[in-house]
Structures are given as C-alpha cells and as structure tokens.
C-alpha positions, 0 to 999 in steps of 0.5 A: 352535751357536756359533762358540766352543769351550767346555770345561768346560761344565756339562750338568745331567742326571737321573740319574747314572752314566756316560755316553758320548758317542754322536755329534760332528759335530766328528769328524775322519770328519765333516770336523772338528777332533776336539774329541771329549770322553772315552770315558767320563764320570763325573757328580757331585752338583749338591744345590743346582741343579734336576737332581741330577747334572751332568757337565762337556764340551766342546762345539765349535764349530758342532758337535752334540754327542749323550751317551747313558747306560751301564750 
C-alpha cells in the first residue's frame, strides 16, 4: 500500500498467456476512483529476469489489486 498511483508497473509471472484482472479495491463499487486496469492483459517475454513473462499494470493508491490467469 502506497499513497501513489503507479502505472506501468512490471509484475513478473510464471507463465504467459492472458490474464484478467479479478479484484480492485480501487473500484468505484468500493468507494474508489477506478484506477481499474484492461479487461484483458497480454504478457511478454522477459529472457533475461528470474520469471519468464511479465505484464505491465496500474496499481493505485491504497489499493488491492488480484490478477487471475485465463485460458
């Protein structure tokens, strides 16, 4: 939790494909602004970092944010 919005925030995962994001605590339902990211994300190749794919998001502030796999 911080108090600053990031956008384009690198989160390294294990396996690529698409991903979508499940829960934002930062939704407007929630009393948020709606910093919500794309229904669905697309990850890349990362060869040179520990996990093999990444995918970049916004996090906002104060937030939770909860990404599930699809497909």
């Amino acid at each position: 939790f911080t108090p600053v919005r990031r956008d384009g925030y690198r989160l390294h995962l294990p396996e690529g494909g698409e991903y979508r994001e499940i829960f934002n605590s930062d939704m407007k339902d929630f009393g948020g602004y709606g910093d919500c990211n794309p229904w669905t994300l697309h990850t890349y190749d990362t060869p040179n970092e520990r996990l093999p794919f990444a995918v970049d998001v916004t996090l906002p502030p104060m937030s939770a944010v909860f990404f599930k796999k699809i497909g």
